[in-house]
Structure formats: structure tokens, C-alpha cells
TORMITI-458734 format. One record per residue: residue number from 1; residue in one letter; x, y, z of N, C-alpha, C in turn. Coordinates in pm, whole numbers, plus 50000, padded with zeros to 5 digits. Each point is the difference from the previous one (the first is absolute). Layout:
N
<site num="NUM" residu="a" n_c1="X" n_c2="Y" n_c3="Z" ca_c1="X" ca_c2="Y" ca_c3="Z" c_c1="X" c_c2="Y" c_c3="Z"/>
...
***
This chain:
104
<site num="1" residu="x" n_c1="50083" n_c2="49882" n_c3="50000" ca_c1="49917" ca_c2="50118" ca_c3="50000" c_c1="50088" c_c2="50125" c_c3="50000"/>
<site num="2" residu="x" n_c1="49965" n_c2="50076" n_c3="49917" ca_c1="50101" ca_c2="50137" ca_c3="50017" c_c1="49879" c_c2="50121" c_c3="50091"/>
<site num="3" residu="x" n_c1="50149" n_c2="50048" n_c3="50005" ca_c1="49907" ca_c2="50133" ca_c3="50109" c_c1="50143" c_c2="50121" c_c3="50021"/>
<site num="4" residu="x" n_c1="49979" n_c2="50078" n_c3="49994" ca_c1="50064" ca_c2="50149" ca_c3="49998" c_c1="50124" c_c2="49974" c_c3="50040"/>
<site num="5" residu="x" n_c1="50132" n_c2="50064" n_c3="49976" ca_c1="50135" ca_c2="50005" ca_c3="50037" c_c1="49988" c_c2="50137" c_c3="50116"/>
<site num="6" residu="x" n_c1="50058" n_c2="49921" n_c3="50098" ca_c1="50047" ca_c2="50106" ca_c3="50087" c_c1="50165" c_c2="50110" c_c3="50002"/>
<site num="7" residu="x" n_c1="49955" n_c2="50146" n_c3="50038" ca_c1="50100" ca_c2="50029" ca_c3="49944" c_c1="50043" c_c2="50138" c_c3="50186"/>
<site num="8" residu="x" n_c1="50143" n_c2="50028" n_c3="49960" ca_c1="50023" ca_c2="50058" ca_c3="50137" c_c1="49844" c_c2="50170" c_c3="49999"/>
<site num="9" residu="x" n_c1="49979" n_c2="49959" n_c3="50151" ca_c1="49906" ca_c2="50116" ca_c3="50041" c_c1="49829" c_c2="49946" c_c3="50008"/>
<site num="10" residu="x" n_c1="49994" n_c2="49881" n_c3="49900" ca_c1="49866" ca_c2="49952" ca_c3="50055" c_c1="49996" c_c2="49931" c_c3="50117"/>
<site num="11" residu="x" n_c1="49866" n_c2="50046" n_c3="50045" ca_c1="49985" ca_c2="49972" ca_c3="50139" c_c1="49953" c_c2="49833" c_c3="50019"/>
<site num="12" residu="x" n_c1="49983" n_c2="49982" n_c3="50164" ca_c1="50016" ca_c2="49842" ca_c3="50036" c_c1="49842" c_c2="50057" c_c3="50111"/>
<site num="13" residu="x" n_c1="49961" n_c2="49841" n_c3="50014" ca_c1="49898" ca_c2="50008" ca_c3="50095" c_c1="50032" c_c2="50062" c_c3="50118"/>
<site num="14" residu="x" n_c1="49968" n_c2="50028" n_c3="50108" ca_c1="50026" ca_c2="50003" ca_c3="50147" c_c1="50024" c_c2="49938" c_c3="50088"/>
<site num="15" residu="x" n_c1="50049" n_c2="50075" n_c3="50139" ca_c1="50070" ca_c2="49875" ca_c3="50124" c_c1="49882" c_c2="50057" c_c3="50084"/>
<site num="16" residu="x" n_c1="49959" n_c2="50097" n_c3="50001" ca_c1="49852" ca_c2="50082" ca_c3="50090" c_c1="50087" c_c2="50119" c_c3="50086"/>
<site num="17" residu="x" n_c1="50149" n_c2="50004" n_c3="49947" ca_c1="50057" ca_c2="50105" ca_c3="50031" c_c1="50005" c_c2="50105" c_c3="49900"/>
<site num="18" residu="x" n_c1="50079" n_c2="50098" n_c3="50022" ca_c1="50080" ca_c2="50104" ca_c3="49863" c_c1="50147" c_c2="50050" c_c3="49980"/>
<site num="19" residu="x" n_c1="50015" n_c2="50001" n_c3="49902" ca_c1="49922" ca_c2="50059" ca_c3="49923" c_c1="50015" c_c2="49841" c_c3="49899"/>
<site num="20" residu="x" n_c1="49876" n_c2="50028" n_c3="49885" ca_c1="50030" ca_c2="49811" ca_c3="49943" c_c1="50079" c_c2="50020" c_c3="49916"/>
<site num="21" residu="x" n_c1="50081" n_c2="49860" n_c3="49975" ca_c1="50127" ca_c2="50002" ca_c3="49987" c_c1="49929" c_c2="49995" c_c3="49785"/>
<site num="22" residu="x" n_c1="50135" n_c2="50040" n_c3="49980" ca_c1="50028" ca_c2="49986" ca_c3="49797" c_c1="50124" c_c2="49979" c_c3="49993"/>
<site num="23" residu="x" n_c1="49978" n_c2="49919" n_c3="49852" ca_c1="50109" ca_c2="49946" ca_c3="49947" c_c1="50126" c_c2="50099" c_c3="49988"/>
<site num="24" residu="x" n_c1="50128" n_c2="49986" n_c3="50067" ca_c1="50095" ca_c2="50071" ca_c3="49995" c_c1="50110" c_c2="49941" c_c3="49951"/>
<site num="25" residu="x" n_c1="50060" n_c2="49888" n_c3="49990" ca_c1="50074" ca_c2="49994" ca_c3="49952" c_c1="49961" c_c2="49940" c_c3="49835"/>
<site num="26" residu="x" n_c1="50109" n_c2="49998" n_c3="49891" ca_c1="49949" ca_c2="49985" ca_c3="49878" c_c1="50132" c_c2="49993" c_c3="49898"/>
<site num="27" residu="x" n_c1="49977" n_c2="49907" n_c3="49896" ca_c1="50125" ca_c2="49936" ca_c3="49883" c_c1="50069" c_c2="50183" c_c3="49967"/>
<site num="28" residu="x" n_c1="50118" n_c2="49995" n_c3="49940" ca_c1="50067" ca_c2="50135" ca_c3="49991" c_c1="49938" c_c2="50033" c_c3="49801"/>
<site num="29" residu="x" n_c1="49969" n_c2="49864" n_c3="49943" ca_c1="50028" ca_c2="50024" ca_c3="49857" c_c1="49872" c_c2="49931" c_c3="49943"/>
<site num="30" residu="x" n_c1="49931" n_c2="49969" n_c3="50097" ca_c1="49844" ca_c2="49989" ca_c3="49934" c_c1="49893" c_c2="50089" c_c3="50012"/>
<site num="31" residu="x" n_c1="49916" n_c2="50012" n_c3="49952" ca_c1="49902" ca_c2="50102" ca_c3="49997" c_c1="49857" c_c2="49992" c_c3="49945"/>
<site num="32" residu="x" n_c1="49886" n_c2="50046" n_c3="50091" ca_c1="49887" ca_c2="49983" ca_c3="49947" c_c1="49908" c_c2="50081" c_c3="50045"/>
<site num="33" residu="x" n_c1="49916" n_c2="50078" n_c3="49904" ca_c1="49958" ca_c2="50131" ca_c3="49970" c_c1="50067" c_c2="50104" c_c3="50075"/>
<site num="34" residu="x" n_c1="50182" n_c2="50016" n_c3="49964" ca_c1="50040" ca_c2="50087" ca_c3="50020" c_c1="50073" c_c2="49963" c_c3="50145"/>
<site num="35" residu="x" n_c1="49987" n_c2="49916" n_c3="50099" ca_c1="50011" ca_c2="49999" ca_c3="50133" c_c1="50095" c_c2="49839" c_c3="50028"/>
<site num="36" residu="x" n_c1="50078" n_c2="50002" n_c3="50049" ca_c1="50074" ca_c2="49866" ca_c3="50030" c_c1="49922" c_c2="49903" c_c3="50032"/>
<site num="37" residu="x" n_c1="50004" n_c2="49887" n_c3="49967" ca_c1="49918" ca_c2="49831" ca_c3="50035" c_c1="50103" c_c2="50000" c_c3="50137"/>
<site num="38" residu="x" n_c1="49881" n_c2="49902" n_c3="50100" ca_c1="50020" ca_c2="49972" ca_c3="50108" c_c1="50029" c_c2="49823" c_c3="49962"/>
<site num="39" residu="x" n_c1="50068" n_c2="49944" n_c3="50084" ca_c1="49987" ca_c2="49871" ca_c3="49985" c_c1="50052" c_c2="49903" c_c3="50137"/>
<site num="40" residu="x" n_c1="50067" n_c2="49858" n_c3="49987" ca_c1="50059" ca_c2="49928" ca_c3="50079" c_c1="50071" c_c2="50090" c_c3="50117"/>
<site num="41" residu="x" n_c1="50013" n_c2="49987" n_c3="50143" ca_c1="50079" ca_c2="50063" ca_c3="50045" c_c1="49976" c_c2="50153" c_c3="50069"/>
<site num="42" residu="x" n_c1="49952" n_c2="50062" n_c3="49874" ca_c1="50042" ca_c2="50168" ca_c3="50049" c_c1="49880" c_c2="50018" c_c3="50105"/>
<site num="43" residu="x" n_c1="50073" n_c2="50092" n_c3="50119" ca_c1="49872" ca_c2="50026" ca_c3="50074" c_c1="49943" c_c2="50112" c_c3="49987"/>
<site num="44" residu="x" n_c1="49879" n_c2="49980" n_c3="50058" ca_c1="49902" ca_c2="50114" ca_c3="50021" c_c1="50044" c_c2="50118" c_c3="50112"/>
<site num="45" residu="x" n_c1="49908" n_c2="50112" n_c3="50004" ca_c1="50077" ca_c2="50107" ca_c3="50057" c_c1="49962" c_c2="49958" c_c3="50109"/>
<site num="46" residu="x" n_c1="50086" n_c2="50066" n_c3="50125" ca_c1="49966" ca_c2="49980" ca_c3="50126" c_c1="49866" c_c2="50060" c_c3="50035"/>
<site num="47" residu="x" n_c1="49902" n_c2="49853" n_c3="50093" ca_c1="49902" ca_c2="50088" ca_c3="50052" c_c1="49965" c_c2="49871" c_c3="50144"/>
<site num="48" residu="x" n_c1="49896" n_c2="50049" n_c3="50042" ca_c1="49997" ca_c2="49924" ca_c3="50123" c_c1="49910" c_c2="49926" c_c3="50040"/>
<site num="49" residu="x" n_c1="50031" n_c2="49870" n_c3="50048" ca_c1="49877" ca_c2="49903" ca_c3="50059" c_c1="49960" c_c2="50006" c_c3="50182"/>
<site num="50" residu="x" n_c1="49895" n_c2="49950" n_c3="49963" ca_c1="49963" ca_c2="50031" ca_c3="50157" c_c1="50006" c_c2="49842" c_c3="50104"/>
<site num="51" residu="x" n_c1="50095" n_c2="50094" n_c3="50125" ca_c1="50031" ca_c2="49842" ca_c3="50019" c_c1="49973" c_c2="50027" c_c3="50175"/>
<site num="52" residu="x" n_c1="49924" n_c2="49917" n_c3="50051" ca_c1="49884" ca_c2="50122" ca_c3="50143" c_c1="49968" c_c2="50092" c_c3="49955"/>
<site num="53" residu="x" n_c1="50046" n_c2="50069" n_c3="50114" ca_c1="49955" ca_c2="50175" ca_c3="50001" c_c1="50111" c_c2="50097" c_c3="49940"/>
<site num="54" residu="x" n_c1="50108" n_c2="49912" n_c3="49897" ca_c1="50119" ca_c2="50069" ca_c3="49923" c_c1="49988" c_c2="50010" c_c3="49852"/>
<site num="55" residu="x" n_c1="50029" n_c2="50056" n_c3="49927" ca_c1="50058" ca_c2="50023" ca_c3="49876" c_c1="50122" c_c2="49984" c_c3="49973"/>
<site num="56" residu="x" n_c1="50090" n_c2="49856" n_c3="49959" ca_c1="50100" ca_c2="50039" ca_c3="49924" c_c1="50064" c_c2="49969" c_c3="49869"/>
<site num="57" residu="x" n_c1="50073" n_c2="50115" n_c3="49954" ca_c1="50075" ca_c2="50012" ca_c3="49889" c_c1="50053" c_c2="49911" c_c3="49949"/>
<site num="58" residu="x" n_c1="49972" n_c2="49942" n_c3="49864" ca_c1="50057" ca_c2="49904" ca_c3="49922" c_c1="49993" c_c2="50018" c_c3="49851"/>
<site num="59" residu="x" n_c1="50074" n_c2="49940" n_c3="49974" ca_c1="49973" ca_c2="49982" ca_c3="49799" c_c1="50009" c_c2="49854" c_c3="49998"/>
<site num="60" residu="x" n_c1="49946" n_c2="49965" n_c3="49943" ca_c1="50004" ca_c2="49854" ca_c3="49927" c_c1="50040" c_c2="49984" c_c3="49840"/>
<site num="61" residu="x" n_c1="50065" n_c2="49858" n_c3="49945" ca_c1="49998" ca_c2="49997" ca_c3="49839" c_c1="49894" c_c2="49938" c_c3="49945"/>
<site num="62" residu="x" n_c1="49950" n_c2="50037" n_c3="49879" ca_c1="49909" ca_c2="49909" ca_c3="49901" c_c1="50033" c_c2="49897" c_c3="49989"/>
<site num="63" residu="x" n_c1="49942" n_c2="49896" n_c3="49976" ca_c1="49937" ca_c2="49880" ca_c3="49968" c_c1="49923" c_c2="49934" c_c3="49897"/>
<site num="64" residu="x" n_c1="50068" n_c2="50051" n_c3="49866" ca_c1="49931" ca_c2="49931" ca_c3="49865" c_c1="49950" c_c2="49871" c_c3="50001"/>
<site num="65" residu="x" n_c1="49871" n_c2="50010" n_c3="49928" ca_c1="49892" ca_c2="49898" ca_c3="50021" c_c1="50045" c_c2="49939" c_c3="49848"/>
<site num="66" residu="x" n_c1="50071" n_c2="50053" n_c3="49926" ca_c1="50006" ca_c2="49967" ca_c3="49854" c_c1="50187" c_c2="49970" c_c3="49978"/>
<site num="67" residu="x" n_c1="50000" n_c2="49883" n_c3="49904" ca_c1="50129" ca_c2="49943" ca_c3="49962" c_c1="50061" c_c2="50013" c_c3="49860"/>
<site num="68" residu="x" n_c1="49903" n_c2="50113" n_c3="49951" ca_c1="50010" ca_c2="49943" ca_c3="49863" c_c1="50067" c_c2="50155" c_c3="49942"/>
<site num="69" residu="x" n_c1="49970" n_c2="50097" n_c3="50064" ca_c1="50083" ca_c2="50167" ca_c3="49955" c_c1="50080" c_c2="50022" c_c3="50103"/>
<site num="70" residu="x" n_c1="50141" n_c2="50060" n_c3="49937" ca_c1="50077" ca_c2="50017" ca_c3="50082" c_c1="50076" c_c2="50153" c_c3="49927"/>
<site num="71" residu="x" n_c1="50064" n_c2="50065" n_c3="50085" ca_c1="50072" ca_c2="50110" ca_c3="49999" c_c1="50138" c_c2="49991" c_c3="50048"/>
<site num="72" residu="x" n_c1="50082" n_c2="50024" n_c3="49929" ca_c1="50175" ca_c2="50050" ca_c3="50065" c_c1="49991" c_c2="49839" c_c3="50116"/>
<site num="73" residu="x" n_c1="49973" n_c2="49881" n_c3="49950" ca_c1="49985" ca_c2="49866" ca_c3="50040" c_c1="49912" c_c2="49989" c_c3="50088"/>
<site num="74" residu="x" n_c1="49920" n_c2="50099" n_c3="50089" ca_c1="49876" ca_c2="49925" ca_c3="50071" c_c1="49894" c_c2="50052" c_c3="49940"/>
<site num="75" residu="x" n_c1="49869" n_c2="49868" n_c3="50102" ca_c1="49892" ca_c2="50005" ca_c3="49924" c_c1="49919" c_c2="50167" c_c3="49994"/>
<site num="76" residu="x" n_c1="49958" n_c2="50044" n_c3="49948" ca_c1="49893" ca_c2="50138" ca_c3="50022" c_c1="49899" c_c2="49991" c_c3="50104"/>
<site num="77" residu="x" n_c1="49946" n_c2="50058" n_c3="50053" ca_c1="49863" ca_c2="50048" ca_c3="50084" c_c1="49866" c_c2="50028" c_c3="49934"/>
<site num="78" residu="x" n_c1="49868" n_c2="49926" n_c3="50063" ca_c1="49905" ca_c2="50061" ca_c3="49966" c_c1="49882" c_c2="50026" c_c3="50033"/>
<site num="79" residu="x" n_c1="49905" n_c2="50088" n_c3="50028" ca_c1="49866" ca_c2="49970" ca_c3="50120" c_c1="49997" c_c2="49898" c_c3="49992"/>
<site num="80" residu="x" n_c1="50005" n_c2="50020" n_c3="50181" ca_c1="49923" ca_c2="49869" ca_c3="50044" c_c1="50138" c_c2="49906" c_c3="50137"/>
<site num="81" residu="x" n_c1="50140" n_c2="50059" n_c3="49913" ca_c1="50071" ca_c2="49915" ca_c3="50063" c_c1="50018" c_c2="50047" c_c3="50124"/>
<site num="82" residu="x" n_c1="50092" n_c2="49904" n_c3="50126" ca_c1="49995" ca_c2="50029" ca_c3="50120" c_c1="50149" c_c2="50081" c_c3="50011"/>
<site num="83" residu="x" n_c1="49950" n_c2="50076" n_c3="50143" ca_c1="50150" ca_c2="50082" ca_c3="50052" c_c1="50016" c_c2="49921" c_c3="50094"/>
<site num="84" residu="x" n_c1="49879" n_c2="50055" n_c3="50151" ca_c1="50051" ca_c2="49959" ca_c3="50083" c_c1="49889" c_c2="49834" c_c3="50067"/>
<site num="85" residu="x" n_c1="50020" n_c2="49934" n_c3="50074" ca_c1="49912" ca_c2="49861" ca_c3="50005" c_c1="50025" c_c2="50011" c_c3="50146"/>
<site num="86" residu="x" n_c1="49864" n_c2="50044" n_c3="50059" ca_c1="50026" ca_c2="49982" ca_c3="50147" c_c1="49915" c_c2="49921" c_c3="50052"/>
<site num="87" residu="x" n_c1="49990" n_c2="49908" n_c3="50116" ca_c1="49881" ca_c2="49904" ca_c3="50060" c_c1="49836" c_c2="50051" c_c3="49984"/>
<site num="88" residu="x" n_c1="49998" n_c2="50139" n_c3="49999" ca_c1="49883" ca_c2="50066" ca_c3="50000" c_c1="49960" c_c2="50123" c_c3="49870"/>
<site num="89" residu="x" n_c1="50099" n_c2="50033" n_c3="49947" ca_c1="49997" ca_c2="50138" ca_c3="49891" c_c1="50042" c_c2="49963" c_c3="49923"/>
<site num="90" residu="x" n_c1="49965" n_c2="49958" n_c3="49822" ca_c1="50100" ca_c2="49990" ca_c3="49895" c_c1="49988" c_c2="50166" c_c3="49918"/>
<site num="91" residu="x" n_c1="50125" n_c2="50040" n_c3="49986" ca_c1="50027" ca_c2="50107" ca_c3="49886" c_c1="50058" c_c2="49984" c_c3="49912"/>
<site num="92" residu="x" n_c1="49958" n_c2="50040" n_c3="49839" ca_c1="49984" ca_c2="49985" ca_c3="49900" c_c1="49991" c_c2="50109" c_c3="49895"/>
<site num="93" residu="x" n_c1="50067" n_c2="50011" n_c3="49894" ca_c1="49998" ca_c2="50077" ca_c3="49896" c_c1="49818" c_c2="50014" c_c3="49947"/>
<site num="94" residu="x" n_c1="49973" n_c2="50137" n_c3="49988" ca_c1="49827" ca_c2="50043" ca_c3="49994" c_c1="50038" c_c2="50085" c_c3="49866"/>
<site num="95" residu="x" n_c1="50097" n_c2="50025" n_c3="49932" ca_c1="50001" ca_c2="50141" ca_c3="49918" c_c1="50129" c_c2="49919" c_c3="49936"/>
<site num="96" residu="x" n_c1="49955" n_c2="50050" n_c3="49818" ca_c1="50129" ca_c2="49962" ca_c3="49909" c_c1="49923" c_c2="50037" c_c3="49891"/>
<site num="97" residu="x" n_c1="50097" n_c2="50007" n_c3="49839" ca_c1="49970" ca_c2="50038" ca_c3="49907" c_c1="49854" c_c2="49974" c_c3="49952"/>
<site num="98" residu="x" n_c1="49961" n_c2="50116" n_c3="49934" ca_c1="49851" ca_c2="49951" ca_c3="49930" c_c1="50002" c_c2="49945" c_c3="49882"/>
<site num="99" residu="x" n_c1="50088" n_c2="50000" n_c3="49921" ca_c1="50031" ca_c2="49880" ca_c3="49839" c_c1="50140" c_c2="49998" c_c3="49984"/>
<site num="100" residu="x" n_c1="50091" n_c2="49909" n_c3="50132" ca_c1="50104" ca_c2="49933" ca_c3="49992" c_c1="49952" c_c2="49866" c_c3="50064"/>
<site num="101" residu="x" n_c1="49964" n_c2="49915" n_c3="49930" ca_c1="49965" ca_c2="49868" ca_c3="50097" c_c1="50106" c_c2="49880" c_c3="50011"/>
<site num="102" residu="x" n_c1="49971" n_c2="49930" n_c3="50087" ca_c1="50135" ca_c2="49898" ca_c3="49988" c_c1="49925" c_c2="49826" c_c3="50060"/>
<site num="103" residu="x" n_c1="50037" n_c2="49890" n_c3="49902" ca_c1="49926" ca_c2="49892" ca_c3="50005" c_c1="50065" c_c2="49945" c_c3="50140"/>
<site num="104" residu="x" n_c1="49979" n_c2="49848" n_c3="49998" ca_c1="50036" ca_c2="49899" ca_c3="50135" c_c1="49987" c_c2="49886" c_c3="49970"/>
***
């Protein structure tokens, strides 16, 4: 199934903290509509999960759901895939190109 390429600056679901985290890190020599592809690895910007009555600061890396596109040797990013995987909260890429799609 294809579904949108993620690229640095689109945003990710939430932790129920702030601010919500987006794709920040991203390939140096790929590009899509204008904006770097996110993929294997690069993390998201720092933002914060709630853990009691705390908030803290983390980035996590992507987690390509797809084997089949790759960039500067890893796979690409695309809604839908995971950042962070916690017992209770999954966050996830929500925002990526509107006609760059990428199969699986």
C-alpha cells in the first residue's frame, strides 16, 4: 500500500505533552516538494512525554514500515510510521507529501 513520504518538519502524533514533536532530522541530498525526506534513523525534534506528574524531553528515530525505497542507503519514511512505542502512547508520523507517495 503506498501512502505519503515523510519529509523534515512534518509533524508526528502526540505524547499529551508539548510542544508535538516533527520530523527533524532528514537525508542531506534527497528531496520532496522542495523539503528533505525523513527516513530510517533520523530523529524527531525534541518534545515531551508525560511520565506521572513530569514532562520529559526526548527525541526518538523513525521506524520505516517499508523495505522497498531507500535514500543515501536507508529505507525512506512515511505516514503512519512509528517514532516513539511506549506501553501506553504510540507516536507516529500524521503529515507528509500530498503527491510524493511511496509503496511497501
Amino acid at each position: 500500500m503506498t501512502r505519503p513520504i515523510t519529509r523534515k518538519g512534518d509533524r508526528e502524533s502526540s505524547h499529551l505533552c508539548f510542544p508535538s514533536p516533527r520530523r527533524q532530522g532528514a537525508f542531506n541530498t534527497v528531496f520532496a516538494n522542495g523539503r528533505r525526506v525523513s527516513g530510517a534513523g533520523h530523529l524527531n525534534s525534541i518534545h515531551r512525554f508525560r511520565f506521572g506528574r513530569y514532562c520529559l524531553p526526548h527525541a526518538r528515530p523513525l521506524k520505516p514500515s517499508q523495505m522497498s525505497v531507500f535514500a543515501e542507503g536507508r529505507p525512506v519514511g512515511r505516514i503512519g510510521d512509528i517514532t516513539c512505542l511506549g506501553p501506553t502512547v504510540v507516536v507516529f508520523v500524521i503529515q507528509g507529501s500530498t503527491n510524493v507517495f511511496v509503496g511497501g
